[in-house]
GUTI-439156 format. One line per 3 residues: for each residue x, y, z of C-alpha. Coordinates in nm, 3 decimals. Layout:
<rs>
X:Y:Z | ...
</rs>
This chain:
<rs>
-2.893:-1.815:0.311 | -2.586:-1.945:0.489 | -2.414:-2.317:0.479
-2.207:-2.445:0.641 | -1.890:-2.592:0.423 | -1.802:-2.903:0.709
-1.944:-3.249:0.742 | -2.261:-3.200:0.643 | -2.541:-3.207:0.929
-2.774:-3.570:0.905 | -3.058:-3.622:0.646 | -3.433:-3.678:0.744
-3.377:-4.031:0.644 | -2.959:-4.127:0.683 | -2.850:-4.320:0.931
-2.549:-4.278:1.171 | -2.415:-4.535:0.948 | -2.426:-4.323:0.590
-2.279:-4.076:0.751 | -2.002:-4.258:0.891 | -1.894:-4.428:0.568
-1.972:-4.065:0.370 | -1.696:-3.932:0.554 | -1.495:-4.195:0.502
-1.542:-4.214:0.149 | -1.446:-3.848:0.148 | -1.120:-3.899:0.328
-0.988:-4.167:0.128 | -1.079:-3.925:-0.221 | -0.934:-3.699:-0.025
-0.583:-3.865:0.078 | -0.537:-4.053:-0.294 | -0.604:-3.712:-0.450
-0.292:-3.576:-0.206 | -0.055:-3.877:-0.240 | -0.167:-3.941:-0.605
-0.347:-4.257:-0.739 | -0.046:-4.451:-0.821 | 0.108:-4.448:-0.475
-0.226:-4.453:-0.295 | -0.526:-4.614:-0.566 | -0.848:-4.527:-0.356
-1.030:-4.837:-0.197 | -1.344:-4.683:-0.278 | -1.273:-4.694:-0.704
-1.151:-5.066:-0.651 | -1.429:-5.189:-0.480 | -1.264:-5.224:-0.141
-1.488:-4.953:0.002 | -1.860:-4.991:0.090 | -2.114:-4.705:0.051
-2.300:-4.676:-0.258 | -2.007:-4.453:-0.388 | -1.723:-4.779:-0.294
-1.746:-4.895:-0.699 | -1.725:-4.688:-0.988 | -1.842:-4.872:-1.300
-1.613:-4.699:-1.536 | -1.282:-4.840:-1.418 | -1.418:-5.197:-1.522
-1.554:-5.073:-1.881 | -1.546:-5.287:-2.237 | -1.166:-5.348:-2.261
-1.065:-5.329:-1.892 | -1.150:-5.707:-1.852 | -0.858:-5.905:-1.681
-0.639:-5.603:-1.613 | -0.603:-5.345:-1.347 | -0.697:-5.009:-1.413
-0.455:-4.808:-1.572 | -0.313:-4.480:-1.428 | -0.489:-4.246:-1.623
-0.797:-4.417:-1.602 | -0.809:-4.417:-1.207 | -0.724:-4.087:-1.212
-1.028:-4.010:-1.396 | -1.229:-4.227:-1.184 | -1.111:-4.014:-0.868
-1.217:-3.689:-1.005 | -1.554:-3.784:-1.106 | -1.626:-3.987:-0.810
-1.525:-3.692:-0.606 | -1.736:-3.465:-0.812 | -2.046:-3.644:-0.764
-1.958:-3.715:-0.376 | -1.891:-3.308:-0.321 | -2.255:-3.298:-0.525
-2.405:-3.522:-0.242 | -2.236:-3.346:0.027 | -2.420:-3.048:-0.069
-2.731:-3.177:-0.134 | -2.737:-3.292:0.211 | -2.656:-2.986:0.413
-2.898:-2.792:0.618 | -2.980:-2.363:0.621 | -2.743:-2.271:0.867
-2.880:-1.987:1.136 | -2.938:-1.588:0.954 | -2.647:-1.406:1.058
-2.775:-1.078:1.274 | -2.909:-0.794:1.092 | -2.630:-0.531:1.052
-2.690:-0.205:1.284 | -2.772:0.053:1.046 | -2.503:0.336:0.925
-2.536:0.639:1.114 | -2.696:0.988:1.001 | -2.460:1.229:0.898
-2.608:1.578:0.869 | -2.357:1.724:0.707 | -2.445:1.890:0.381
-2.387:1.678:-0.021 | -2.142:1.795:-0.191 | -2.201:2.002:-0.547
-2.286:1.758:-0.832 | -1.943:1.868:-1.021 | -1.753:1.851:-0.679
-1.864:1.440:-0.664 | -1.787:1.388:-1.010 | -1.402:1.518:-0.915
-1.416:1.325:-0.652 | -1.458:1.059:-0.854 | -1.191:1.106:-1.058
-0.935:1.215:-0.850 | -0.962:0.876:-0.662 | -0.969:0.715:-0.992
-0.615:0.894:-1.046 | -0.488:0.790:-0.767 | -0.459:0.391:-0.880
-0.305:0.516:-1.204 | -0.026:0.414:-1.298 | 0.294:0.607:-1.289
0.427:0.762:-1.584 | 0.788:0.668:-1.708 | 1.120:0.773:-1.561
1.226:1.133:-1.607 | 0.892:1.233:-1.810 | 0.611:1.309:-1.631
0.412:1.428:-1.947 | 0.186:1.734:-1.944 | -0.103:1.639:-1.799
-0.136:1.752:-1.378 | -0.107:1.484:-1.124 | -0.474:1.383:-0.969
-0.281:1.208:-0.703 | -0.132:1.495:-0.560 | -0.422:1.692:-0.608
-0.633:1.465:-0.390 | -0.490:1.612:-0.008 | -0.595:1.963:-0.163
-0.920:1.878:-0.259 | -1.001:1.648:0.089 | -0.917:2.019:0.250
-1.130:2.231:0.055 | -1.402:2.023:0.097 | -1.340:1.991:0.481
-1.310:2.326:0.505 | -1.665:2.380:0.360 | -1.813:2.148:0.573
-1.925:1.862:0.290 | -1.984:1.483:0.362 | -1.861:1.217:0.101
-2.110:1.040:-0.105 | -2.194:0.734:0.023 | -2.085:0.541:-0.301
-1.746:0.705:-0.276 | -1.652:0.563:0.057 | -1.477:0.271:-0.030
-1.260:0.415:-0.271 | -1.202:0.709:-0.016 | -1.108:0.445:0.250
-0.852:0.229:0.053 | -0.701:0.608:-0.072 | -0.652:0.650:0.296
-0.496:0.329:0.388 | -0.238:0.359:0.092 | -0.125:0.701:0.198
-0.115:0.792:0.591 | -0.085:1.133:0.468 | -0.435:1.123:0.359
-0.598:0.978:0.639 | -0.694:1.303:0.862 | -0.862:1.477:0.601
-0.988:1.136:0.380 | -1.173:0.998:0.710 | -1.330:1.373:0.863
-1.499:1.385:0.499 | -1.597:0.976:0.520 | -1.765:1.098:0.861
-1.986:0.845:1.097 | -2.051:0.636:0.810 | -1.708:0.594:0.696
-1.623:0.456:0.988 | -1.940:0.224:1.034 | -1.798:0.143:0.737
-1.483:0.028:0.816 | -1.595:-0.178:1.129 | -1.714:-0.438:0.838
-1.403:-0.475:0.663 | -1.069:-0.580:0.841 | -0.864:-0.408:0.569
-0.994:-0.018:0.665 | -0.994:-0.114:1.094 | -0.685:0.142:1.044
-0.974:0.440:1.040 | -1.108:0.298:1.416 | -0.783:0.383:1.559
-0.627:0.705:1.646 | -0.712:1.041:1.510 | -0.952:0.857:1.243
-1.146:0.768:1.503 | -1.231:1.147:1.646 | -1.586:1.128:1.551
-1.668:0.799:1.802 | -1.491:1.010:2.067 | -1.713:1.123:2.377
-1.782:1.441:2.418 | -1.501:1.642:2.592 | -1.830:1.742:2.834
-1.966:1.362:2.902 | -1.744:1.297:3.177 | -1.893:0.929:3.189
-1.806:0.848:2.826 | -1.452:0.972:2.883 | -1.386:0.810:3.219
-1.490:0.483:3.046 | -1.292:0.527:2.703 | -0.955:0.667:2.911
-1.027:0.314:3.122 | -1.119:0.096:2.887 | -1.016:0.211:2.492
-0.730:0.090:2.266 | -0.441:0.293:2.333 | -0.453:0.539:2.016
-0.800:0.574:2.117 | -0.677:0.736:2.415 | -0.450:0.902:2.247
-0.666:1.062:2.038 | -0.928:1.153:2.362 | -0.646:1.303:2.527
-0.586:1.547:2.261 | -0.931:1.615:2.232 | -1.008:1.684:2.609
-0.668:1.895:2.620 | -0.805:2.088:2.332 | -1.098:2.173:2.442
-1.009:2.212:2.841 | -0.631:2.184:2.896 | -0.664:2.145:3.254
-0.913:1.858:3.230 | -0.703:1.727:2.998 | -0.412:1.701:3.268
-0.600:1.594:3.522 | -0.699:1.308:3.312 | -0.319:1.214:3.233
-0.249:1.226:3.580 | -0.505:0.952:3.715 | -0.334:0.730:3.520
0.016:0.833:3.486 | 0.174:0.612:3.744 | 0.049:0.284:3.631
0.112:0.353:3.189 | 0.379:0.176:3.041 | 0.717:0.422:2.932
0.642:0.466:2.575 | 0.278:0.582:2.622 | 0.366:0.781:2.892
0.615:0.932:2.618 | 0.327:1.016:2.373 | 0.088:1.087:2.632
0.300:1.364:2.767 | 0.394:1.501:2.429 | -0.007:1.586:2.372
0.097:1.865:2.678 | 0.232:2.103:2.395 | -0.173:2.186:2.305
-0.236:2.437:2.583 | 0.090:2.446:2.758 | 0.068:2.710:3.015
0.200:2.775:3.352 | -0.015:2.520:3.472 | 0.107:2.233:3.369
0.473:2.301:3.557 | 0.390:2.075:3.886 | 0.316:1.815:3.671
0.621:1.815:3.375 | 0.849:1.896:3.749 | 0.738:1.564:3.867
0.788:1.376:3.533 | 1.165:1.501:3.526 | 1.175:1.222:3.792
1.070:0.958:3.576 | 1.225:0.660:3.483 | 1.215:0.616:3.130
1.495:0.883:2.997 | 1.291:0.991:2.695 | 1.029:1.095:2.915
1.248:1.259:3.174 | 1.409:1.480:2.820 | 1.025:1.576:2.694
0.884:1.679:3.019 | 1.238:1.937:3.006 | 1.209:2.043:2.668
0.778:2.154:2.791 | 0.976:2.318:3.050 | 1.195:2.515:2.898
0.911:2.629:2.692 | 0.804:2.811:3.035 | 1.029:3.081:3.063
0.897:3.128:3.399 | 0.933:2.803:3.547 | 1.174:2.745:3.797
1.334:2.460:3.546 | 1.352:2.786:3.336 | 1.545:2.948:3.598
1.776:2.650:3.664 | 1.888:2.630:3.326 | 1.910:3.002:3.300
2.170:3.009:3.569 | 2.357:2.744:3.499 | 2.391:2.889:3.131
2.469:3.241:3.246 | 2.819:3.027:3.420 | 2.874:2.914:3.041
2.825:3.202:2.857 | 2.876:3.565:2.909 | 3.064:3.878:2.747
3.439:3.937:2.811 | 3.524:4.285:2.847 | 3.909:4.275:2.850
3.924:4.211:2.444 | 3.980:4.479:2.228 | 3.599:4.453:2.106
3.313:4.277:2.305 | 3.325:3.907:2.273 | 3.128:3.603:2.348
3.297:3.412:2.594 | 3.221:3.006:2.697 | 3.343:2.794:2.931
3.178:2.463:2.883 | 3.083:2.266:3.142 | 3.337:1.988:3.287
3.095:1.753:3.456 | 2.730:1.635:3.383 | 2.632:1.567:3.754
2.361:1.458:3.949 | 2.164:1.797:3.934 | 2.165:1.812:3.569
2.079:1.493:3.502 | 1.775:1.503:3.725 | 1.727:1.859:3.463
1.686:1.645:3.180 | 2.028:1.648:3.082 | 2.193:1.358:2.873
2.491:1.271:3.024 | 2.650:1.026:2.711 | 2.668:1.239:2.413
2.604:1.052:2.039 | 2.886:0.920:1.890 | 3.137:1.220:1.723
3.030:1.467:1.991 | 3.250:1.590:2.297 | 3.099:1.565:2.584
3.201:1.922:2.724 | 3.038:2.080:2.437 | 2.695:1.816:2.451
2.596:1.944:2.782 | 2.685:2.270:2.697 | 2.394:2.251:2.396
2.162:2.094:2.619 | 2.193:2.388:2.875 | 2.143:2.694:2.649
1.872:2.559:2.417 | 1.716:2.523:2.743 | 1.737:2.853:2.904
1.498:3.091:2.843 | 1.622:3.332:2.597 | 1.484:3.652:2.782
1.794:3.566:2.986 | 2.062:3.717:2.737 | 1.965:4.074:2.665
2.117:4.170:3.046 | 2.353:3.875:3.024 | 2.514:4.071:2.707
2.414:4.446:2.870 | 2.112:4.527:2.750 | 2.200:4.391:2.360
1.929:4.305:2.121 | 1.879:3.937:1.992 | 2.011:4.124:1.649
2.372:4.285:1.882 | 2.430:3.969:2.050 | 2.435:3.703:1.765
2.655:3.978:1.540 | 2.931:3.917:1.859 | 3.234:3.730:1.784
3.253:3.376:1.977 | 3.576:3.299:2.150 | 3.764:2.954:2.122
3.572:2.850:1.815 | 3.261:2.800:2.009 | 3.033:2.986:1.761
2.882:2.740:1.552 | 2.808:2.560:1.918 | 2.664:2.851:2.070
2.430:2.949:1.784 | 2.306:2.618:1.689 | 2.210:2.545:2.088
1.984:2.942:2.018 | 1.893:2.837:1.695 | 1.732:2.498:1.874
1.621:2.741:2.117 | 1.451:2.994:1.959 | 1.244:2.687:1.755
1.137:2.572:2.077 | 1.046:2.891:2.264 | 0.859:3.015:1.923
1.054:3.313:2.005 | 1.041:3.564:1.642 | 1.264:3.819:1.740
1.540:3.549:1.760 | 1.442:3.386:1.499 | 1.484:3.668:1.270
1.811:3.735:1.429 | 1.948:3.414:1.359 | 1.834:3.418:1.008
1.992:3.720:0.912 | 1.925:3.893:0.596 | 1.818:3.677:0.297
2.045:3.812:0.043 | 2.359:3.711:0.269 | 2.505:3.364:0.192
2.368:3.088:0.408 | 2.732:2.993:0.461 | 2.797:3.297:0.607
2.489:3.401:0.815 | 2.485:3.502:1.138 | 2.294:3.212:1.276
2.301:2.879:1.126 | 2.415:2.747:0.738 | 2.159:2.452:0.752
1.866:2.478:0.559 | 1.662:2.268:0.784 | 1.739:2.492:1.083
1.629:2.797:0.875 | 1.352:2.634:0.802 | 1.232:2.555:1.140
1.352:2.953:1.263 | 1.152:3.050:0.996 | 0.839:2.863:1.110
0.778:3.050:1.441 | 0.773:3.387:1.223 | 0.411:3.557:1.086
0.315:3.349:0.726 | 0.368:3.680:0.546 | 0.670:3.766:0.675
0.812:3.410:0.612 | 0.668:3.434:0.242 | 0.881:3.776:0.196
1.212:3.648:0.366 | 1.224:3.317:0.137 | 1.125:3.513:-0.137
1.414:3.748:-0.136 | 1.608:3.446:-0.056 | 1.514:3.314:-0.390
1.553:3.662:-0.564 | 1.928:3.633:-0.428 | 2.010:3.273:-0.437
1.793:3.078:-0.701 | 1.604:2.760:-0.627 | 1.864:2.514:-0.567
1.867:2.589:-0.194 | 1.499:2.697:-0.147 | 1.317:2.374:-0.153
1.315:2.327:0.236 | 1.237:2.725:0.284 | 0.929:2.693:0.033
0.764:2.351:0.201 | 0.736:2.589:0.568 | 0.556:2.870:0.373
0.171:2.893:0.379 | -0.031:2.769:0.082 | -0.125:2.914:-0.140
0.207:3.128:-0.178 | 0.186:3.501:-0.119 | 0.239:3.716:-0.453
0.583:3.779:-0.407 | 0.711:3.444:-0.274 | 0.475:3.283:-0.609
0.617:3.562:-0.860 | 1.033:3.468:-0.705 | 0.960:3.107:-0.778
0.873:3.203:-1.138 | 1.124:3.400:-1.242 | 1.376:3.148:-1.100
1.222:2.859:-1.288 | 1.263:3.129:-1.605 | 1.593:3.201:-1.532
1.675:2.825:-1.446 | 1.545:2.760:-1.812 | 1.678:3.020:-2.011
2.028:2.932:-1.829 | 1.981:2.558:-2.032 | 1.970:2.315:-1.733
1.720:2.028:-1.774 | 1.372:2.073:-1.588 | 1.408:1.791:-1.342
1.662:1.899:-1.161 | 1.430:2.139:-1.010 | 1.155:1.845:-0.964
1.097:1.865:-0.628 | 1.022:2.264:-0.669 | 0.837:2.245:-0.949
0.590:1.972:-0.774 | 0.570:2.197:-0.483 | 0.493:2.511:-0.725
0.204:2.270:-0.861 | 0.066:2.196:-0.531 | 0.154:2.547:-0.359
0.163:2.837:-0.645 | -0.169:3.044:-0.612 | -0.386:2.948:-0.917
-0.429:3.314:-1.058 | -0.021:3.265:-1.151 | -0.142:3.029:-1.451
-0.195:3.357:-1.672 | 0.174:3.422:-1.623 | 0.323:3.121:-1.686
0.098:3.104:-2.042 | 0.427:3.270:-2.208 | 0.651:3.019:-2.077
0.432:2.710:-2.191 | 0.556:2.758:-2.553 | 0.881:2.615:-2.718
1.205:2.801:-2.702 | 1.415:2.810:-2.936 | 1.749:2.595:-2.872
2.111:2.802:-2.832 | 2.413:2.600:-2.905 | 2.512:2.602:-2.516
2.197:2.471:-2.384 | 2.104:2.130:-2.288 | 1.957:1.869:-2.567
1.594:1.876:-2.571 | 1.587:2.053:-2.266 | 1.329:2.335:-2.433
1.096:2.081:-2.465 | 1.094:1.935:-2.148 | 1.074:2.256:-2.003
0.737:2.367:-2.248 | 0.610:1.997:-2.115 | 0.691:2.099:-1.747
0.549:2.478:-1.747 | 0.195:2.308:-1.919 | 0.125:2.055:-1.653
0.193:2.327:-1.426 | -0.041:2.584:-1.614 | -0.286:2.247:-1.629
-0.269:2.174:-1.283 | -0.342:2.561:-1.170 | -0.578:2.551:-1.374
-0.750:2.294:-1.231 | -0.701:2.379:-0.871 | -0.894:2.659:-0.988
-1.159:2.494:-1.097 | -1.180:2.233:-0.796 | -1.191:2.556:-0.592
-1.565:2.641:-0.784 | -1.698:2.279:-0.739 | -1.677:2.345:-0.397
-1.775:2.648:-0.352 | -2.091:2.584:-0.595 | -2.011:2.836:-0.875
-1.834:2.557:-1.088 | -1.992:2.351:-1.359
</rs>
């Protein structure tokens, strides 16, 4: 039954008057309880007021005869008098009106997960409010909390609903961590989300991506015309990306009956959903948006382009970087000669181009970036006479314009997805990254070797770790695919042996030996049981650092261990 907590509604048998003097018998309690009793004594407790709460009896009690109340007393008076107003307040109110019945959740016909899998559910959510261990010891028990992203995919992947008593917890994991959210709300499903329409905290999952499943159909033109009209702009978002995935030319033609009349920075992210299905197709439209007026757009809607090799944007830049960059003859051995541009003018900016480079740049040698990563890098083989990607990046660079020239490929290649020059930029693994033939930054290796096959990434950063240890590998190992090929898992042992045997505490390979817990196939656990136990200490190693290290190799083992098992749950041939 609901009430309503204001001035209550009149009795069968009050007057206007009662009600009248009730209020103001409640104001005055009210205001004396605010100011205090000394500096405002109520009227009502000193027989000023009227109503048949205006005298209180107790402030004239045996003793109290021919003096005032004192100040303890009237405070005592106000609280009671105010407790047994409130009570008649209450007594007085009326039912206020049933609220609406609540639509019912939806069906999900998804299938229940396995008994064991909800009961790790359960716990793994329960792990993820515990509390973190102390500084610099994690202990040896595995991490549920980092755990929980694997287990959302499994069970994603498998096609399982959450329980319907798990869907609180799974929504508050998801508004804690945004990195959770994808995966925590396709497993919450159509319920999770009626869910979260009743609670203010979790309106997070109605927005965006989380909200895929109240998406239209792709098909119901109807339901999309309205949503693209009507919805909240990550709504849209996330219909674009939907429509664009499943038809990519329905998809543009629904960005363009709007385009003109969005506001810059959803234009930005609108045209950024373009790289799902970018084909050939879509060059009218990204040739029109290098016209627009925001900058940021004008610089996406180039970088699609250049992603067209055949476009005539591709062509542009091509020419303009085959004036930059070509092969002098007249050395004594071929060499890579550039001659960057002087101006930024009106052509290239309407290109994309930047003309203000950021602050410690030249600007000769900003526009000269902008052009190459742009052109297409078919381009250079007949540029360079007929060189491979592997011949041309081994050429020396004239004028110190090398580590330009290769980072503007580098860029390029990333963008293109172009493998061949990837893997000619990277160079061989063994060779120092200081003196490869592409780039010395991890991160841009790391992005080159992202457009190469999974197994062929696994091998190159494996032999990178064979040659180079861990200390530079962290970046390389987060691009490789989980769980780690065999040779890629059995580098990143033998370096975390060798790491330990060399006496160097365990956490300064933390961040690796997190990944290893989260990445490292679980069939590695039976050859990491030798390195669980205590070594003994030489006279050069670290303090203690055995033990950490016999603490740090059995959470691992633990954690493997348990991926393992998660991986049964689900599957329905665990416990």
């Amino acid at each position: 039954m609901n009430t309503r907590a204001t001035t209550p509604a009149p009795s069968a048998t009050g007057s206007e008057g009662d009600r009248d003097d009730s209020a103001r018998v409640w104001e005055e309690l009210v205001t004396s309880a605010l100011l205090g009793t000394d500096r405002r004594p109520p009227a009502v407790l000193t027989g000023v007021g009227g109503g048949d709460c205006g005298h209180d009896d107790r402030v004239q009690g045996p003793g109290t005869q021919g003096r005032g109340p004192t100040g303890a007393e009237m405070a005592g008076a106000l609280l009671g008098s105010a407790a047994v107003h409130t009570v008649r307040r209450r007594a007085g109110l009326r039912p206020g009106p049933a609220a609406p019945p609540l639509d019912p959740a939806p069906a999900d016909p998804r299938r229940p997960l396995p008994a064991a899998a909800r009961r790790r559910l359960d716990q793994l959510l329960a792990g993820r409010a515990a509390p973190s261990p102390a500084a610099g010891r994690r202990g040896a028990a595995p991490d549920l909390a980092e755990l929980l992203p694997q287990w959302l995919t499994l069970a994603n992947e498998r096609g399982y609903k959450a329980p319907p008593a798990a869907l609180p917890a799974l929504l508050d994991a998801a508004r804690a961590r945004t990195d959770l959210r994808p995966q925590a709300l396709r497993l919450a499903g159509p319920r999770g989300l009626w869910l979260a329409g009743l609670n203010p905290e979790w309106r997070f999952a109605l927005r965006g991506t989380g909200a895929a499943g109240r998406l239209p159909s792709p098909g119901d033109a109807e339901g999309v015309g309205l949503l693209w009209d009507e919805g909240l702009f990550a709504e849209r978002v996330a219909l674009l990306a939907a429509v664009r995935t499943e038809d990519a030319a329905a998809g543009l033609a629904l960005l363009a009956s709007t385009w003109s009349a969005e506001r810059a920075e959803d234009r930005l992210m609108f045209l950024d959903s373009l790289r799902a299905g970018l084909s050939d197709a879509d060059e009218e439209f990204l040739e029109a948006a290098l016209a627009d007026r925001s900058r940021n757009v004008r610089a996406t809607a180039a970088e699609l382009l250049s992603a067209l090799p055949a476009s005539a944007f591709a062509g542009r830049m091509a020419g303009r970087a085959a004036t930059c960059v070509g092969l002098d003859r007249t050395a004594e051995s071929p060499t890579v000669s550039v001659e960057a541009p002087h101006e930024c003018d009106a052509a290239m900016q309407g290109d994309g181009l930047v003309p203000t480079p950021p602050a410690g740049r030249g600007e000769r040698s900003w526009w000269l970036g902008q052009i190459v990563e742009a052109a297409p890098l078919s381009c250079w083989p007949a540029r360079f006479g007929g060189r491979t990607p592997e011949e041309i990046v081994a050429l020396p660079v004239a004028d110190d314009w090398q580590g330009e020239l290769h980072a503007a490929w580098c860029r390029a290649a990333v963008r293109q997805r172009d493998a061949s020059w990837s893997r000619a930029l990277l160079g061989a693994p063994a060779i120092p990254p200081a003196t490869g033939p592409g780039t010395s930054s991890l991160a841009e290796r790391a992005q080159l070797l992202a457009t190469l096959p999974a197994d062929e990434r696994a091998r190159w950063v494996a032999a990178f770790v064979a040659a180079h240890g861990l200390s530079e590998a962290f970046q390389l190992l987060g691009v490789c695919a989980v769980p780690w090929a065999e040779p890629l898992g059995a580098a990143v042992i033998d370096a975390l042996d060798i790491a330990r045997d060399a006496g160097s505490y365990p956490w300064s390979f933390s961040g690796v030996m997190g990944l290893a817990e989260r990445c490292l196939a679980p069939e590695a656990a039976r050859q990491l049981d030798s390195l669980t136990a205590l070594p003994d200490e030489e006279e050069d190693t670290a303090p203690g650092a055995g033990g950490y290290w016999s603490e740090a190799f059995q959470r691992l083992v633990s954690t493997l261990r348990l991926r393992a098992a998660m991986h049964a749950e689900l599957t329905g041939t665990g416990g």
